[in-house]
C-alpha positions as CSV (number, residue, x, y, z in Angstrom):
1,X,-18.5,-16.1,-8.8
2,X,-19.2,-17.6,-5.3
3,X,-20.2,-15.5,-2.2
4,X,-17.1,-14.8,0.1
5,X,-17.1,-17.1,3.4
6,X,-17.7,-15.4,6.7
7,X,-15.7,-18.0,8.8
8,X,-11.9,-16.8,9.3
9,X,-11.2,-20.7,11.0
10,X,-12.5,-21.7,7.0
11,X,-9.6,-23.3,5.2
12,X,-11.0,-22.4,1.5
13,X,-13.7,-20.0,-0.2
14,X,-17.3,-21.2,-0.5
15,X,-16.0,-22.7,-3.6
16,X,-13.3,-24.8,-2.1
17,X,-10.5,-22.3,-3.7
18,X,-8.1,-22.7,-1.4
19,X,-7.8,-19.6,1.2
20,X,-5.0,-17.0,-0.7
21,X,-1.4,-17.0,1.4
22,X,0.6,-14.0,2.4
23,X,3.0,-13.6,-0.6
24,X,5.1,-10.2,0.6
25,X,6.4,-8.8,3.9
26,X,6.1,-4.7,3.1
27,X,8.0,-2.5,5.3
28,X,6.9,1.3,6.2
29,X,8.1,4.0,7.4
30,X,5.6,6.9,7.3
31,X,7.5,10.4,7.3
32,X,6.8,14.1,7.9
33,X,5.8,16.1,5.0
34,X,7.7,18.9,6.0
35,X,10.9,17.0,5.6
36,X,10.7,17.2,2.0
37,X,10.1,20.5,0.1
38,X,12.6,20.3,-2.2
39,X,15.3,17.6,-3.8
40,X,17.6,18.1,-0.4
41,X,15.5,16.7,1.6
42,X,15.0,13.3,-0.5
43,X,18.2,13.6,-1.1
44,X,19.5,13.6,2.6
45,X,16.9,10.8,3.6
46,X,18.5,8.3,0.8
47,X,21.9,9.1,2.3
48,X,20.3,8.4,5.8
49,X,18.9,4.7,4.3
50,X,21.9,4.2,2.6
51,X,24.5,4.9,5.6
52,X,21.9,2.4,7.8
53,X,22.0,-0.3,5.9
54,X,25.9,-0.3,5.8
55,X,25.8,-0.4,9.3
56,X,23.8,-3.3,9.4
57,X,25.4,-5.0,7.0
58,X,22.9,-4.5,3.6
59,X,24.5,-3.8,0.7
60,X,22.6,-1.0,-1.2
61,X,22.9,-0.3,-5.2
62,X,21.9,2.3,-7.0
63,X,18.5,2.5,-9.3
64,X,18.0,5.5,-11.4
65,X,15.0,6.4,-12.2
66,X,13.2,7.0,-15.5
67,X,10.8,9.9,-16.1
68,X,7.6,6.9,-16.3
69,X,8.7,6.1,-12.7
70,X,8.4,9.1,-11.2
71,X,4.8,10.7,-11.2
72,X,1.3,9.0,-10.2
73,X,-2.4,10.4,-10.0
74,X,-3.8,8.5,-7.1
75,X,-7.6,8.3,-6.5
76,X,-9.5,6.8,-3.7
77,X,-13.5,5.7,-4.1
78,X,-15.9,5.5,-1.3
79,X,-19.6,6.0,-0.3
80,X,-20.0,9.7,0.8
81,X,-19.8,8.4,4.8
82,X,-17.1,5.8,4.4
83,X,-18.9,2.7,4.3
84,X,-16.0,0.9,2.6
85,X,-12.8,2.5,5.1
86,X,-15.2,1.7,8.1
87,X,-15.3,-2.0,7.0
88,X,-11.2,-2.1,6.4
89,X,-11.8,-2.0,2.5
90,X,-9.8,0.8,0.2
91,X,-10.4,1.1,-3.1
92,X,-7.7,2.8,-5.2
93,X,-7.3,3.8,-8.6
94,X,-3.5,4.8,-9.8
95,X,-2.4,5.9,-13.4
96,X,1.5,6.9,-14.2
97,X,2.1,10.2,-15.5
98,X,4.9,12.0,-17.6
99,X,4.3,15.7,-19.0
100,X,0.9,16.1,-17.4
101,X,-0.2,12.8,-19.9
102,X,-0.6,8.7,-18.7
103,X,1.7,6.7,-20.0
104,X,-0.1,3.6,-19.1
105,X,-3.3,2.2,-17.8
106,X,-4.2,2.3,-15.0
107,X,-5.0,0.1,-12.1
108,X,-7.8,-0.4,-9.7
109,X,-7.3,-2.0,-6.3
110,X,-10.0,-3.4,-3.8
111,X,-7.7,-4.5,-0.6
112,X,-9.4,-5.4,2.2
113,X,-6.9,-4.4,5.1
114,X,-6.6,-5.4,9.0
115,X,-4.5,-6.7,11.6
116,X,-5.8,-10.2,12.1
117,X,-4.5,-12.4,9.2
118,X,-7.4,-14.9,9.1
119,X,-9.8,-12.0,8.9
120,X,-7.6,-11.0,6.4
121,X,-7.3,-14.1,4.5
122,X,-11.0,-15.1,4.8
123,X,-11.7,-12.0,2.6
124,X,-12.3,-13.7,-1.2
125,X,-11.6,-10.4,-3.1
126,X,-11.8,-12.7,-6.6
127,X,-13.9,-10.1,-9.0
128,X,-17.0,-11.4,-10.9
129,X,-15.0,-10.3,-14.3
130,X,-13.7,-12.3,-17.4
131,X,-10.8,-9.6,-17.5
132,X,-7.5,-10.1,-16.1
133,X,-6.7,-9.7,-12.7
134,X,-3.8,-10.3,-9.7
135,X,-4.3,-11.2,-6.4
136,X,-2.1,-10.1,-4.1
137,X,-1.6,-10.5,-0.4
138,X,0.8,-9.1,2.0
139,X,1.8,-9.0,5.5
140,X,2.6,-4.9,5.9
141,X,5.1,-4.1,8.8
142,X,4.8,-0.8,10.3
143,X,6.4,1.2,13.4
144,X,4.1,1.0,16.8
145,X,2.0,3.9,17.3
146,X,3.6,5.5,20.0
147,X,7.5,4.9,19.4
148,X,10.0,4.1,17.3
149,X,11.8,0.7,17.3
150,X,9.3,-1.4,17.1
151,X,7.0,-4.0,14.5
152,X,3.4,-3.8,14.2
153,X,1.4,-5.6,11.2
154,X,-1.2,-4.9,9.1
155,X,-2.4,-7.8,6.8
156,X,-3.0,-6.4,3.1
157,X,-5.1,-8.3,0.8
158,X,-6.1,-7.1,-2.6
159,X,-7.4,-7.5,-6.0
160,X,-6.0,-5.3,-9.2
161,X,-7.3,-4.6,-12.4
162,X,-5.7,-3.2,-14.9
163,X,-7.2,-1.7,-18.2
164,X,-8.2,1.6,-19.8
165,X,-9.9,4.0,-18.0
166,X,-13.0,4.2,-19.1
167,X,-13.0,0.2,-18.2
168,X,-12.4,0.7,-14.8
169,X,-14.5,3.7,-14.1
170,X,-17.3,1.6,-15.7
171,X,-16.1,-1.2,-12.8
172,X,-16.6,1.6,-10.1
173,X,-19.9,2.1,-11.0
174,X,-21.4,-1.2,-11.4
175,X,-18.8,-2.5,-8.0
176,X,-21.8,-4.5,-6.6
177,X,-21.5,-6.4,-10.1
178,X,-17.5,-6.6,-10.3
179,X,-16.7,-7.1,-6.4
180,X,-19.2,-9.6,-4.7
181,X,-16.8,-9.1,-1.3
182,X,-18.4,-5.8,-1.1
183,X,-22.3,-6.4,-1.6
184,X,-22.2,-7.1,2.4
185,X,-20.9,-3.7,2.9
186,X,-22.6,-1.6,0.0
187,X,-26.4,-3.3,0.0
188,X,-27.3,-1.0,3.0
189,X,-25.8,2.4,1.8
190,X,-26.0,1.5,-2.0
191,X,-23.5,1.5,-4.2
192,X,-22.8,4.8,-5.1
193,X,-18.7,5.8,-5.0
194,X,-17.2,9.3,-5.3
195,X,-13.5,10.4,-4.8
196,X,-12.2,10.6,-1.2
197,X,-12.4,14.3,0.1
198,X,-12.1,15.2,-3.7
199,X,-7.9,14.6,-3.8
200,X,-6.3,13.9,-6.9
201,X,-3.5,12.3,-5.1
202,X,0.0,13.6,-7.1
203,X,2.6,11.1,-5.9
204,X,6.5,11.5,-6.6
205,X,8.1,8.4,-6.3
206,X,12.4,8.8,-5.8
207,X,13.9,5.5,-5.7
208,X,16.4,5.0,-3.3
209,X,18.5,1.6,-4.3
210,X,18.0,-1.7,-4.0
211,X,18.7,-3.3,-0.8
212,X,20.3,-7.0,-0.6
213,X,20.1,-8.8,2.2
214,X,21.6,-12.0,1.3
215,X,21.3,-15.3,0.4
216,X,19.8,-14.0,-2.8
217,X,17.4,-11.6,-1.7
218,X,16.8,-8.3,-2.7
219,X,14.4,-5.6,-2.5
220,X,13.6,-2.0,-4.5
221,X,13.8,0.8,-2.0
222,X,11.6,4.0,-2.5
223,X,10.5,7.1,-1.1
224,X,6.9,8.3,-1.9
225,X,5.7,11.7,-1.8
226,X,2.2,12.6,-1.6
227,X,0.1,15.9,-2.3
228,X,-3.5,16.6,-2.5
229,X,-3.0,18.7,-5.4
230,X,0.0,19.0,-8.4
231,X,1.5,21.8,-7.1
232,X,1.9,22.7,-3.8
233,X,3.2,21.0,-0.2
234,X,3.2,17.6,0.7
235,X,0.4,15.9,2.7
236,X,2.4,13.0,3.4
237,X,5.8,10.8,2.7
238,X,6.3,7.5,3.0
239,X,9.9,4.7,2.8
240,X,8.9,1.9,1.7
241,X,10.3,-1.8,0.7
242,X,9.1,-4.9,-0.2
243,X,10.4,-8.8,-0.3
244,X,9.3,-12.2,-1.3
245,X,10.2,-14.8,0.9
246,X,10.2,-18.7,0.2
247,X,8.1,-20.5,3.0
248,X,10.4,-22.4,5.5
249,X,13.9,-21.8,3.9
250,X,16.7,-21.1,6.2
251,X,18.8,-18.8,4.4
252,X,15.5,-16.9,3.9
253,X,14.7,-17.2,7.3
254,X,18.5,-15.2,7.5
255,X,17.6,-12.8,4.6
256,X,14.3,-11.7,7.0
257,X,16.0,-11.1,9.6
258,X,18.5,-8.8,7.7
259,X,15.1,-7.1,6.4
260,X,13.5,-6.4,10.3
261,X,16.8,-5.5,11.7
262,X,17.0,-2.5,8.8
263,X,13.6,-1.7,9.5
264,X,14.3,-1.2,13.3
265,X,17.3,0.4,13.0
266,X,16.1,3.2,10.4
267,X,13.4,3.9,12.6
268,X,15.6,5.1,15.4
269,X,18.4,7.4,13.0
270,X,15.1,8.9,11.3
271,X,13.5,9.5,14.4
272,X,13.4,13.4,13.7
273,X,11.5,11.9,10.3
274,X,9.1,10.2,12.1
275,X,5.3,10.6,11.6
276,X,3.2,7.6,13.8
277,X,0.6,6.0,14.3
278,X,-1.1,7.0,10.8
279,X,-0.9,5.9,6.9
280,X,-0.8,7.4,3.7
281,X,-4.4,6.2,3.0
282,X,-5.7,7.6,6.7
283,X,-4.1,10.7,6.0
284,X,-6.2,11.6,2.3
285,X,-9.6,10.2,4.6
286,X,-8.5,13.2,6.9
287,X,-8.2,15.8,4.7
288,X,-11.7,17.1,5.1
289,X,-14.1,18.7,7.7
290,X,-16.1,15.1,7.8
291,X,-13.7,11.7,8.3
292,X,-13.9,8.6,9.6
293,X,-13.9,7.1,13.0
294,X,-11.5,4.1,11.7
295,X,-8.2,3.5,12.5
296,X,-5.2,1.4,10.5
């Protein structure tokens, strides 16, 4: 598997793969924990969402969800001084859950993560595996730090594996081997990975509907609860939706603008909701007495 390139003005990998595009547009809203210790509360912010979107115009149709959908464990790897959050890389492993029991494989992402898109895109997070795997990149839209009603950008671009877990955890610990995109960061510290402040992420997932903004397309709403342990309060929440856009197409030019103008307008009626300036992944890094200067 070749070496990633270095040069963000490059126009391909150091195999002349062509440079990966930005599939999705991502939108988040990151919320206060507090806001939901029991069913009201997701229950009130769905109405919120739901009442928004009519005033904008989206129409929004209700998902149930199933039992599968509902629960994940979420893990996060790293050196024991954050060599790979320090260098904008996350690594994340995430398994659904019913009854205490997985109820599918699991997955492990490597995304590189930052707000220049040709840093971004000059990233070549292809592994050095004969197994399966997706690439995925993604232009994340976020509140600004200090206010709502605003768009700020983070530029998401990752590699998942899927496959049983003793697979993967056998890709954790020989990552030098599976990820060559990390030997720049890892040669120095080695490559030794434990779990993040020693979280077992539980995440509740509630969907909310999906949203249509016209001209054929649509997008699955969810809210995301996240706690450090299975029982007990919330660390973090999280709105969240995500869209595929065609590349120079008017009536998806339209169907963005539908998209922002929601994103926008939630952030101002859930103002009292609000929690800025952070993510769900900075927020796990924080929970112990030793964290990481970076910043999303």
């Amino acid at each position: 598997m070749p070496n990633p390139t270095s040069s963000p003005e490059a126009s391909c990998y150091s195999d002349g793969h062509p440079l990966d595009c930005v599939q999705y547009r991502e939108y988040k809203i990151i919320l206060r924990p507090d806001r939901f210790v029991d069913r009201d509360g997701f229950q009130a912010f769905g109405k919120l969402v739901r009442d928004t979107a009519h005033e904008v115009g989206v129409g929004v149709t209700h998902k149930a969800a199933t039992p599968d959908d509902r629960l994940r464990e979420v893990l996060f790897y790293d050196t024991a001084r954050f060599a790979l959050y320090e260098s904008s890389f996350i690594m994340r492993r995430r398994t659904p859950h019913h009854d205490g029991w997985p109820t599918a494989d699991p997955e492990l992402t490597v995304k590189f993560r930052h707000p220049d898109l040709d840093k971004a895109a000059a990233i070549d997070l292809r592994p050095a595996t004969e197994r399966s795997y997706r690439i995925k990149f993604k232009e994340e839209l976020l509140p600004p730090r200090d206010r709502p009603g605003g768009i700020r950008s983070l530029f998401s671009h990752s590699c998942i594996l899927t496959g049983p877990g003793t697979h993967l955890d056998t890709d954790v610990t020989h990552v030098l081997k599976v990820f060559p995109a990390l030997r720049k960061v890892l040669e120095h510290t080695g490559p030794q990975l434990e779990v993040v402040q020693e979280a077992r992420i539980t995440e509740v997932m509630e969907p909310i509907g999906v949203l249509d903004f016209g001209h054929g397309v649509e997008a699955k709403a969810d809210l995301a609860v996240w706690r450090p342990h299975a029982i007990g309060p919330a660390s973090i929440a999280e709105f969240g939706y995500q869209v595929r856009f065609a590349r120079d197409e008017e009536l998806h030019k339209k169907a963005r603008k539908h998209a922002d103008e929601l994103f926008v307008r939630l952030q101002h009626a859930a103002h009292a909701w609000l929690s800025l300036g952070i993510t769900k992944t900075a927020v796990v890094y924080g929970l112990g007495k030793k964290t990481p200067h970076h910043h999303e």
